[in-house]
C-alpha positions in Angstrom: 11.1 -24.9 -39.0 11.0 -24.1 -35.2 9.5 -20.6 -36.7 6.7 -22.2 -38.7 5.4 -25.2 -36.0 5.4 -22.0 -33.5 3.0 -20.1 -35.8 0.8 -23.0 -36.4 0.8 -23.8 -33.0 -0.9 -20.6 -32.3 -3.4 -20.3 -35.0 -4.8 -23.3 -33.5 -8.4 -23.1 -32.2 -10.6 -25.0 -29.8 -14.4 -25.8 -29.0 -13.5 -23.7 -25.3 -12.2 -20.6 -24.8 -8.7 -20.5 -23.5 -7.7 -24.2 -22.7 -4.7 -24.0 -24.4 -3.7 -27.5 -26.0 -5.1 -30.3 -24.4 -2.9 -33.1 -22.6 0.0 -31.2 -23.5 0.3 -28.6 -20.4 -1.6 -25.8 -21.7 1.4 -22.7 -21.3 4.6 -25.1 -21.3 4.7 -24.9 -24.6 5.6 -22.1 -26.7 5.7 -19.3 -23.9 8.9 -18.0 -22.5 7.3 -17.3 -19.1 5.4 -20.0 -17.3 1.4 -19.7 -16.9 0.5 -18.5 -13.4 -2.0 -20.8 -11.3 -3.6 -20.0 -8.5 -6.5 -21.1 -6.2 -6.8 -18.5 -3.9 -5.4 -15.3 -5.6 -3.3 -13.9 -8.3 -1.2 -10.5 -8.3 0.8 -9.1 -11.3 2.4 -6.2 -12.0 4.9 -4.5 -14.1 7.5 -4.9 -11.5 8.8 -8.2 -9.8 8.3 -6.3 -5.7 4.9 -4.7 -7.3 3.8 -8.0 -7.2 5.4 -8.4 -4.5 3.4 -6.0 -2.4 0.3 -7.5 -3.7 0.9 -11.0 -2.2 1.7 -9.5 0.9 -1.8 -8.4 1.4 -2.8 -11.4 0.5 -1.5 -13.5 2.7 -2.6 -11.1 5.4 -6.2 -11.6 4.4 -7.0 -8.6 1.9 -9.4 -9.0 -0.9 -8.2 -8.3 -4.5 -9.0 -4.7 -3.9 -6.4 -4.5 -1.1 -4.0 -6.0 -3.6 -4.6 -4.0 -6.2 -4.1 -0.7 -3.8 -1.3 -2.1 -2.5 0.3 -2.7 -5.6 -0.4 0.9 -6.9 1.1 2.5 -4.1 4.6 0.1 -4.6 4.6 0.9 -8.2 4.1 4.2 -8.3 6.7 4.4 -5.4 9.2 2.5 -7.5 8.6 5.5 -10.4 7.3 2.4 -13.0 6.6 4.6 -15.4 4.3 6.6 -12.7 4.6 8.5 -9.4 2.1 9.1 -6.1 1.1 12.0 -8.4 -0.2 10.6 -11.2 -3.3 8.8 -12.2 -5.3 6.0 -11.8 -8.0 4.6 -13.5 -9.4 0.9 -12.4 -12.3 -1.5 -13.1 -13.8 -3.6 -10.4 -16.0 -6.6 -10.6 -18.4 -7.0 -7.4 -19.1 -10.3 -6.6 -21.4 -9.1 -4.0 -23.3 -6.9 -6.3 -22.7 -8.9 -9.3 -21.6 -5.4 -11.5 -18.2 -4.0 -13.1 -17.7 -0.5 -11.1 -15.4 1.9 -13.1 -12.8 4.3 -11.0 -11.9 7.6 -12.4 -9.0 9.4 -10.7 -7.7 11.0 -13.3 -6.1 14.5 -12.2 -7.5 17.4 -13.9 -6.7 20.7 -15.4 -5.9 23.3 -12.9 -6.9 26.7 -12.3 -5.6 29.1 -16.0 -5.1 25.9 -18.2 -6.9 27.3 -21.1 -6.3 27.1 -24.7 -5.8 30.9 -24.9 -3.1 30.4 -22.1 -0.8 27.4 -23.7 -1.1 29.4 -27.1 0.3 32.5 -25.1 3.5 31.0 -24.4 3.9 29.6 -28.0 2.6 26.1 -27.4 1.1 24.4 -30.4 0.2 21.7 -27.3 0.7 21.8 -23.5 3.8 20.5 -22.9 5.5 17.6 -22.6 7.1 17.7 -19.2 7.7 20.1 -16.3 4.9 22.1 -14.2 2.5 23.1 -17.1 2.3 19.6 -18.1 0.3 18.6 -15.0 -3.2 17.6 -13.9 -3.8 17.5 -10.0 -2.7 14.2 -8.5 -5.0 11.5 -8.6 -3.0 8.5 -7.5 -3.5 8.6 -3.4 -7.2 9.4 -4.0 -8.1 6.7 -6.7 -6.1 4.1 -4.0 -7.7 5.8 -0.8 -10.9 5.7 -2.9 -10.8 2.4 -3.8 -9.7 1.0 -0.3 -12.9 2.6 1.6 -15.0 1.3 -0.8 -14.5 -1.7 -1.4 -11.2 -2.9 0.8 -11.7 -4.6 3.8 -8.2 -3.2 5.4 -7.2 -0.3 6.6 -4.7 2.6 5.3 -1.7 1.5 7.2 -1.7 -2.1 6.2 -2.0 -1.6 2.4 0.4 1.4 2.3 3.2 -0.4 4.7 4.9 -2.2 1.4 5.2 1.1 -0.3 6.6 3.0 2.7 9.4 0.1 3.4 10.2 1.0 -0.2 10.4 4.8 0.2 12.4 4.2 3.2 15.3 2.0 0.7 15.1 -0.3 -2.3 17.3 -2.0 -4.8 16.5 0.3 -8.0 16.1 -1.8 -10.9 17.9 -1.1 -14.1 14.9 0.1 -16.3 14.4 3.3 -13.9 17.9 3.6 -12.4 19.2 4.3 -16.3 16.2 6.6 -17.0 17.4 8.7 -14.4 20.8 8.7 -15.9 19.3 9.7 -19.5 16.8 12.0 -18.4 19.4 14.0 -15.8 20.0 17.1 -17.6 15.5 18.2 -17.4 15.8 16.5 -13.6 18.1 19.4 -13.3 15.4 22.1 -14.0 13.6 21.3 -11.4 15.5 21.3 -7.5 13.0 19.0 -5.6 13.5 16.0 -8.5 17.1 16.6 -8.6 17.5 16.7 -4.6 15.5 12.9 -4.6 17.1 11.6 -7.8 20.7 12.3 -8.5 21.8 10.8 -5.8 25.7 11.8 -6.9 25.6 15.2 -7.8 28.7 15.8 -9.9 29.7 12.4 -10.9 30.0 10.9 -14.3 26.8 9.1 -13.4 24.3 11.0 -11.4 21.7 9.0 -11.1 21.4 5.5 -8.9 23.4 2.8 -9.8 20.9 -0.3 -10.5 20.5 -2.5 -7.3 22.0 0.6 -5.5 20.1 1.8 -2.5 17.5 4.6 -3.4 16.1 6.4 -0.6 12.7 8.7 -0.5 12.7 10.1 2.6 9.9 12.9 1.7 7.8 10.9 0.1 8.1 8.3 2.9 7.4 11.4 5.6 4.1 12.3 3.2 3.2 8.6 3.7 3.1 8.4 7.5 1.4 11.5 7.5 -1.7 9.5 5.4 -1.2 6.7 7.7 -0.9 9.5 11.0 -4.3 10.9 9.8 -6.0 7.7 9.7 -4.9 6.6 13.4 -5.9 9.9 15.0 -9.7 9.5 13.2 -9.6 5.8 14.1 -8.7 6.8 18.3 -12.0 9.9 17.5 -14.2 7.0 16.9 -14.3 6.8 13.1 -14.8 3.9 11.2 -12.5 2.1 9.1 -13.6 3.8 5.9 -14.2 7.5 7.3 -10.4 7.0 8.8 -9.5 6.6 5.1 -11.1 9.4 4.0 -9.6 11.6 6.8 -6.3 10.4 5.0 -7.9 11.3 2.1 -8.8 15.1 3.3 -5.0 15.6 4.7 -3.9 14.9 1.0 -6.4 16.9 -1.0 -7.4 19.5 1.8 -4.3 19.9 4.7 -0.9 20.6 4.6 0.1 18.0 2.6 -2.3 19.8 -0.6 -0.8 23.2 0.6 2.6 22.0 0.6 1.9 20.6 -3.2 0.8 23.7 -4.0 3.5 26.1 -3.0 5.8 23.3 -4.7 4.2 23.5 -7.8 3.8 27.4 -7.9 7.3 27.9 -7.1 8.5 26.1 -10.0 6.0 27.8 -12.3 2.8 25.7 -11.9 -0.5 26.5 -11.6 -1.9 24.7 -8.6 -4.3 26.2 -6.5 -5.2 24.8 -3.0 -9.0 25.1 -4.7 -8.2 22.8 -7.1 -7.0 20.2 -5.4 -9.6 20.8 -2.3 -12.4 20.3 -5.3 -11.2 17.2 -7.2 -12.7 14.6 -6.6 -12.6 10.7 -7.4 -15.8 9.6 -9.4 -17.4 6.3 -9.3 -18.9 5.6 -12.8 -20.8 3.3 -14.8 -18.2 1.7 -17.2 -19.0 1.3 -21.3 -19.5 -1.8 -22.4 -20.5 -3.8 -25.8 -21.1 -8.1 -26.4 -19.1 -10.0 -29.0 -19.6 -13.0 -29.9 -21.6 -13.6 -26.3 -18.7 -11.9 -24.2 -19.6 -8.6 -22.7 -16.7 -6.7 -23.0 -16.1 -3.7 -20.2 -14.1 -0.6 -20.5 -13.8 3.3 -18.9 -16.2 6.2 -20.1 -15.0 8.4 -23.1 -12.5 10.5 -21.2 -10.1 7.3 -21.9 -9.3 5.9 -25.2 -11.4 2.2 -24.1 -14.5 2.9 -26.2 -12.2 2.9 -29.3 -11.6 -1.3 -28.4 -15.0 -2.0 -28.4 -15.7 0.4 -31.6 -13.0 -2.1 -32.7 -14.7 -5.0 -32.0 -18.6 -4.2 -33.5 -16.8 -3.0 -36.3 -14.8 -6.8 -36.4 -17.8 -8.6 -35.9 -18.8 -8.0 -39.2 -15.8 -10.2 -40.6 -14.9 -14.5 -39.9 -11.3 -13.5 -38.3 -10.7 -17.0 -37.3 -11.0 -18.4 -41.0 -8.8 -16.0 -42.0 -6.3 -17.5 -39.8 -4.1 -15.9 -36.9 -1.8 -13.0 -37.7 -2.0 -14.0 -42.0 -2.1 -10.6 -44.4 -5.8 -10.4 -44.3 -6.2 -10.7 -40.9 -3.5 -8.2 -39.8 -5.2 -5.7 -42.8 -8.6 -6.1 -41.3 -7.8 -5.6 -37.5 -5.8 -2.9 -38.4 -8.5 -0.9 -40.7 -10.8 -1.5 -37.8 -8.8 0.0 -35.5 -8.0 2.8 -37.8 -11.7 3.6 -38.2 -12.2 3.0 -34.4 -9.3 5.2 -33.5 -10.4 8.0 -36.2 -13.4 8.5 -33.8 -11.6 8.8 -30.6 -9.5 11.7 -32.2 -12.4 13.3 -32.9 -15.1 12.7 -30.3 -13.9 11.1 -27.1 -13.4 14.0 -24.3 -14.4 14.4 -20.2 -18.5 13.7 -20.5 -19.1 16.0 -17.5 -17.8 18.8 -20.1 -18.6 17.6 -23.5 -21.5 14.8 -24.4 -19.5 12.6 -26.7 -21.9 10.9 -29.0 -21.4 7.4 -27.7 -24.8 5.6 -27.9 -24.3 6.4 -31.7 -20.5 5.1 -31.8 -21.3 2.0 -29.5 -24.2 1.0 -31.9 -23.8 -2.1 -34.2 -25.2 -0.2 -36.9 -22.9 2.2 -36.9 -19.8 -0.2 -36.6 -21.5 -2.1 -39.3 -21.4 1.0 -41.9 -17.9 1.8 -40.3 -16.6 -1.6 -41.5 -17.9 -1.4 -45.1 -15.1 1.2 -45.5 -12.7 -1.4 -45.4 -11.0 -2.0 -48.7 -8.5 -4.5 -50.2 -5.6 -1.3 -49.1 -4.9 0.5 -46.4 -6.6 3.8 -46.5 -4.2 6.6 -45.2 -7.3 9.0 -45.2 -9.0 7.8 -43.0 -11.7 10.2 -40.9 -14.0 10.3 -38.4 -17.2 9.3 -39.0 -21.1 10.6 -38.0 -22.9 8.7 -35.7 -24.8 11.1 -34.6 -28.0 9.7 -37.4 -27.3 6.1 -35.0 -28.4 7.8 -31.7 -31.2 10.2 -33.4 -29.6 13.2 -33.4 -27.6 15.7 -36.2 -24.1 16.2 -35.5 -23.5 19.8 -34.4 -20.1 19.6 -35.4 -20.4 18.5 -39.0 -18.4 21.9 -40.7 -15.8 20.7 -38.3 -15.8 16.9 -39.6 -16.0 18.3 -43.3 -13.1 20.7 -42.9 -10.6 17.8 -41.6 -12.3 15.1 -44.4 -11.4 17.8 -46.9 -8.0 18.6 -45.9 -7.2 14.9 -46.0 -8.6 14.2 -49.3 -6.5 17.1 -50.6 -3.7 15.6 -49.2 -0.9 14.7 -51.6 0.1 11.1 -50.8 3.9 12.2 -51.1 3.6 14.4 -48.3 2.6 11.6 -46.2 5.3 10.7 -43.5 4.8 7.3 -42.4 8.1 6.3 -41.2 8.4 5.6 -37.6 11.7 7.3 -35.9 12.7 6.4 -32.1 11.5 9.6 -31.0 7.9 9.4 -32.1 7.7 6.2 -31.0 8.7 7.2 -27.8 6.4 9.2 -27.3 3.2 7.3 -29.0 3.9 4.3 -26.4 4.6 7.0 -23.1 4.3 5.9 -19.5 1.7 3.6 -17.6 1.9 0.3 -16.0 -0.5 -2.3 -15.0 -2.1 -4.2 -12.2 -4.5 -7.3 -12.2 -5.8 -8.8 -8.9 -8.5 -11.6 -8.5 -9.5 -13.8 -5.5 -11.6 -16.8 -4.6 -14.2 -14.5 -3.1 -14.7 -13.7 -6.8 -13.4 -9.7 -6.9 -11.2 -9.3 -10.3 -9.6 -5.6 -10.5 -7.6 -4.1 -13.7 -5.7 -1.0 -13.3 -3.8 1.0 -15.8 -2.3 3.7 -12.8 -0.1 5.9 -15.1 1.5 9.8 -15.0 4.3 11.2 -13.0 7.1 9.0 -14.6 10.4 9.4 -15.2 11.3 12.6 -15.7 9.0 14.4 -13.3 8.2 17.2 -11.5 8.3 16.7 -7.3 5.9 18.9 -5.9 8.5 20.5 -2.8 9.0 18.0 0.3 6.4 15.9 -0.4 8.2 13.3 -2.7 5.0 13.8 -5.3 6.2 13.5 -8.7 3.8 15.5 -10.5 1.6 14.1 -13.8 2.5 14.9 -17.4 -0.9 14.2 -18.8 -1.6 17.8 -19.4 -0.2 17.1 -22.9 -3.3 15.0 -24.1 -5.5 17.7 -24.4 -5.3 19.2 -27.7 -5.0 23.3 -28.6 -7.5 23.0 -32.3 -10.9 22.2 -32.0 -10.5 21.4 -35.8 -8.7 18.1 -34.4 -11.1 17.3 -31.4 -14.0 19.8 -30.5 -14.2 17.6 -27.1 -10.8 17.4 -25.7 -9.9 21.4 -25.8 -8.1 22.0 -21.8 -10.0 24.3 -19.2 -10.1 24.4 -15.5 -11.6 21.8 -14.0 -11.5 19.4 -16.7 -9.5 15.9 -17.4 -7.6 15.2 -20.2 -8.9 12.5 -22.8 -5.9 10.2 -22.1 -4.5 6.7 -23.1 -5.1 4.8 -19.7 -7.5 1.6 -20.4 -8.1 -1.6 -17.9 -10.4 -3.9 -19.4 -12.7 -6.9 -18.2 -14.3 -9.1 -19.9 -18.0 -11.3 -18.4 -19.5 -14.4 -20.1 -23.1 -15.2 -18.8 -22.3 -12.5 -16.2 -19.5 -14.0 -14.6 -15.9 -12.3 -15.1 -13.6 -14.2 -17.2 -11.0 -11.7 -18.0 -8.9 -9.0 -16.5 -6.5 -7.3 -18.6 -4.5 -4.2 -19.0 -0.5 -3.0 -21.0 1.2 0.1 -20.7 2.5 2.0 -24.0 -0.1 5.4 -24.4 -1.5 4.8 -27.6 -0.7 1.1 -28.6 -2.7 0.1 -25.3 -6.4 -0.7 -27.0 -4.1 -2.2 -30.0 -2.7 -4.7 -27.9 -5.2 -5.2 -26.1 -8.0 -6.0 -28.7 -5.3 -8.3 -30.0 -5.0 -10.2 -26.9 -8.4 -10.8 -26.7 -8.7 -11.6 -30.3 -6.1 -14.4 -29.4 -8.0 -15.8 -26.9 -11.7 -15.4 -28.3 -10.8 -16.4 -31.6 -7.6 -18.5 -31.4 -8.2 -20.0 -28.0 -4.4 -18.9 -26.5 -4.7 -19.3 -23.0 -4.2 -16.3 -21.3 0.0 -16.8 -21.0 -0.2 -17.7 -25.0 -2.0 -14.8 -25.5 -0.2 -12.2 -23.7 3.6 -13.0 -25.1 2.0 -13.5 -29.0 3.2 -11.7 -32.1 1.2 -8.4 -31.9 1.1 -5.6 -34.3 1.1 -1.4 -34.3 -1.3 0.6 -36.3 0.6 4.6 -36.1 -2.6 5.7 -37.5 -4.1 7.4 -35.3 -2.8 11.0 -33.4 -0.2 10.4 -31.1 -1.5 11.4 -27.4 1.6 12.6 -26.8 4.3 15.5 -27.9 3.7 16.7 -31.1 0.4 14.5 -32.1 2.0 13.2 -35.0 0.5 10.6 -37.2 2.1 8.0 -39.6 -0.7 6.7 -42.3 0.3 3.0 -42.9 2.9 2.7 -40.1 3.0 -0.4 -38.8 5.1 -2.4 -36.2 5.2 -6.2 -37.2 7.1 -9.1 -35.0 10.6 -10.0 -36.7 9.8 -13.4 -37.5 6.5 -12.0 -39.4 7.2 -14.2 -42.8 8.2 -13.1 -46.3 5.2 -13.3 -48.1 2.9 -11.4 -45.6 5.4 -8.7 -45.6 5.2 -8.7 -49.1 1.3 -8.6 -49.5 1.6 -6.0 -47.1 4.1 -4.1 -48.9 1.4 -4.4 -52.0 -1.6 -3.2 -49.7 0.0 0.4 -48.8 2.0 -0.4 -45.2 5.1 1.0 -44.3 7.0 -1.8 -42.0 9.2 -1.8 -39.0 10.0 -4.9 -37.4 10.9 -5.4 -33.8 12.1 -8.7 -31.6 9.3 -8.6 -29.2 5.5 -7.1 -30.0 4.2 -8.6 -26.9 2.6 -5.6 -25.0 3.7 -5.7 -22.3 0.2 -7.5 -21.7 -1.2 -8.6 -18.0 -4.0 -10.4 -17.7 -6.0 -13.2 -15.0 -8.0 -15.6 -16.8 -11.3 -17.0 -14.5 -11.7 -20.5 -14.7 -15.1 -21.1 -13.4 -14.8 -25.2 -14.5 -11.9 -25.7 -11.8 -12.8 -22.9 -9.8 -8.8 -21.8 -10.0 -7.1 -18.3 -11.7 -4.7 -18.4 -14.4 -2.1 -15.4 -15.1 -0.3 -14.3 -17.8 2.4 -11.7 -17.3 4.3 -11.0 -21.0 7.7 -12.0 -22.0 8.0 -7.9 -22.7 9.8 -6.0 -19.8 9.9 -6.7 -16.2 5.8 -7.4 -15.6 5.8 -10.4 -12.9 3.4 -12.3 -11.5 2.9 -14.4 -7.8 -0.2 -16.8 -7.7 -1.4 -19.2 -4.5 
């Protein structure tokens, strides 16, 4: 009974968008965790001293820029699922300038990371893990980036949490015991096992949880950012030009050099050229309406555009008559995405390599001949499409696109392996975390800083733990033409903040880690509070399902047609109309995300956060 009033509960819907149910304390009921409210800002995080980090700034006077930096360089400090030698990937509303800004420090391939170089040492992909798995940092650029641009504080201040961490913090569980699992690859590699088997020899190796974990090179690579920037400041410099003197002494001094020989000595392929030429990009961000919300998301060299595919492909159907989460609504969202995704296998790569035809997968008209593919049965077969005809132009890879739509229609369906083992799923829903930030001076951020987790690569004595997003490239252009790996170019990769603007004004920041199931979530969360008007705590910890449709970004690429992850207490009869419709099920406890998001509510003039009832994402609002 307490099953059923829960569900109905949330397929209510109201005249507003996320108000929650009024008079009875919108978030109180139905929610494990608490809706955040704030009047002056809101941090959250996927760790509890993440957020932390965030409030300090805060309450020093930083905007939610500082925040957000502030919180990247904790988290990726704390190894959540990311290191200072990762990636990171934000969107920024401007209330000055009244526009969404899109930051793109992703790392990129290095110097020999060709396809006829992985396929020389018998990759069918780049690998996994280890040297040849990495892109150059991007990390301490995106947040140095970020900071002089559009910060108000200086280097010091927003990197002080994160260096009282490096110098000693009580490990948490999660990362402490993925040390412990992941201890016989740390061993490959002498700089990660020096930092993180702290008792060599021992049954465990790794840190005890809530056991003291020191970083004392990664702390020393710190001051030296923080050195750099007092020494331009004394020279005259201004704030921002200090930072980007920090900046140079990453990417250019002896901290790049030091990276480099690292790298090389453990059979990388770093050069000090390719770290002195990377650079952060500032970019325009995609974007498409539904509905009268303008949703935003990062260029084609992430998997965003494949959310808003999603939703001018959903357009075309009444999703709130069909009722939250019932069989025809979880068939249609998940055929969208399927079509959605189809296309980002096959088209999404780095623009400044590759032109991806975007005008002509953004267009309504091509979303709306996308969605009359959707059938009364899932549709394991499922290609990329053309849009090339939607943007005026013929599609110069069309033998390509036949070749794959005929080796899937050949396709017997008994050779189909849609059963979803711990492993792939492992790998489909690798790495990132996320970071939402708003203030009453009207700046929202959403970050999905990723790469460098657990296990990792250190770079030598810098504490760096290097990226593993090498791996998202693919080897066969007969799988995607666009993401094929050479020097100088970034992987198309998982990581996808989003914000959403009504009537130009942000409403919505939100973000999830899990590589592929990211824009899945995501949409979903949105869906919830578009369509069923959850409030943004609601929305976040709702029953959420898992297409496994689409390639995995990850390891082997896999795919599992009709593989789909459904909440435990998804009822009888919509598993059995499911069952009838072609899906292969899987049912876990939780199918929350883990979801972040800040709702804007312009009415009261106050912030609302939502932090999921997932893993250890935390939020701290004033």
């Amino acid at each position: 009974m307490r099953k059923l009033y829960f569900l109905v509960f949330l397929a209510l819907s109201f005249n507003s968008i996320g108000q929650g149910l009024p008079g009875l304390g919108a978030g109180t009921i139905g929610t494990n965790k608490p809706i955040l409210h704030g009047k002056n800002w809101v941090a959250i995080t996927g760790k509890p001293l993440g957020a932390t980090a965030g409030a300090q700034i805060f309450q020093q006077g930083g905007n939610a820029v500082d925040a957000a930096c502030a919180m990247i360089a904790a988290t990726a400090t704390m190894w959540d699922v990311l290191s200072w030698g990762g990636e990171t990937q934000a969107l920024i509303y401007h209330p000055g300038e009244k526009r969404v800004i899109a930051i793109n420090a992703m790392g990129y391939a290095p110097t020999g990371a060709t396809v006829d170089f992985y396929k020389s040492q018998g990759m069918p992909y780049p690998p996994e893990y280890g040297p040849l798995a990495a892109t150059t940092p991007g990390t301490p650029g995106g947040i140095m980036t970020m900071l002089a641009e559009y910060g108000k504080m200086s280097l010091e201040q927003v990197l002080k949490p994160a260096m009282e961490l490096a110098k000693g913090y009580p490990i948490e569980a999660q990362t402490a015991n993925a040390i412990e699992a992941q201890k016989a690859r740390i061993k490959e590699w002498p700089y990660s096992k020096a930092v993180f088997l702290t008792h060599p020899g021992e049954k465990r190796e790794a840190p005890a949880p809530g056991e003291i974990f020191v970083q004392e090179d990664l702390f020393q690579m710190l001051s030296k950012l923080v050195t750099a920037e007092q020494e331009a400041l004394k020279a005259g410099k201004s704030r921002k030009e200090a930072i980007y003197a920090a900046y140079d002494r990453f990417y250019k001094g002896d901290i790049a050099k030091e990276i480099v020989r690292g790298t090389k000595e453990q059979g990388g392929l770093f050069t000090e050229a390719d770290l002195a030429n990377w650079t952060v990009k500032i970019e325009e961000p995609l974007h498409v309406n539904y509905r009268g919300i303008d949703v935003y998301k990062l260029q084609e060299w992430t998997q965003g555009p494949a959310l808003l595919q999603s939703l001018n492909i959903l357009e075309n159907f009444d999703l709130k008559s069909m009722g939250y989460n019932s069989t025809n609504y979880i068939h249609t969202v998940y055929q969208a995405m399927n079509l959605a995704f189809a296309d980002r296998d096959f088209y999404y790569g780095d623009p400044a390599f590759v032109q991806s035809p975007m005008k002509g997968l953004l267009s309504k008209g091509y979303a709306k001949e996308r969605a009359k593919l959707i059938g009364a049965a899932n549709d394991p077969k499922v290609t990329a499409g053309d849009p090339y005809p939607f943007q005026g132009e013929t599609n110069p890879h069309l033998d390509l696109l036949k070749k794959q739509q005929l080796a899937l229609a050949a396709l017997d369906p008994a050779e189909i392996d849609s059963e979803v083992d711990k492993k792939f799923l492992s790998e489909f829903q690798s790495g990132t975390t996320s970071v939402q930030t708003a203030d009453a001076e009207g700046w929202v951020v959403s970050v999905t800083p990723s790469g460098g987790w657990v296990p990792a690569v250190i770079a030598g004595n810098t504490g760096v733990g290097l990226s593993q997003r090498m791996q998202s490239f693919v080897l066969d252009e007969n799988l995607n033409p666009f993401n094929l790996p050479e020097p100088g170019k970034r992987p198309r990769v998982t990581l996808t903040p989003s914000l959403a603007l009504k009537d130009g004004k942000p409403i919505l920041a939100f973000s999830v880690q899990g590589g592929d199931s990211q824009d899945q979530n995501l949409l979903q969360f949105f869906l919830n509070v578009v369509e069923f008007d959850m409030n943004v705590q609601e929305a976040v910890e709702a029953a959420n399902f898992n297409s496994y449709q689409m390639q995995s970004s990850f390891g082997a690429h896999e795919i599992k047609p009709g593989g789909i992850t459904l909440r435990q207490d998804t009822p009888d009869w919509v598993r059995s109309d499911l069952l009838k419709r072609g899906y292969v099920m899987d049912f876990w406890t939780k199918t929350s995300g883990p979801i972040t998001a800040i709702w804007v509510d312009w009415k009261h003039g106050t912030l609302w956060g939502g932090a999921s009832n997932y893993g250890d994402d935390y939020g701290i609002a004033w």
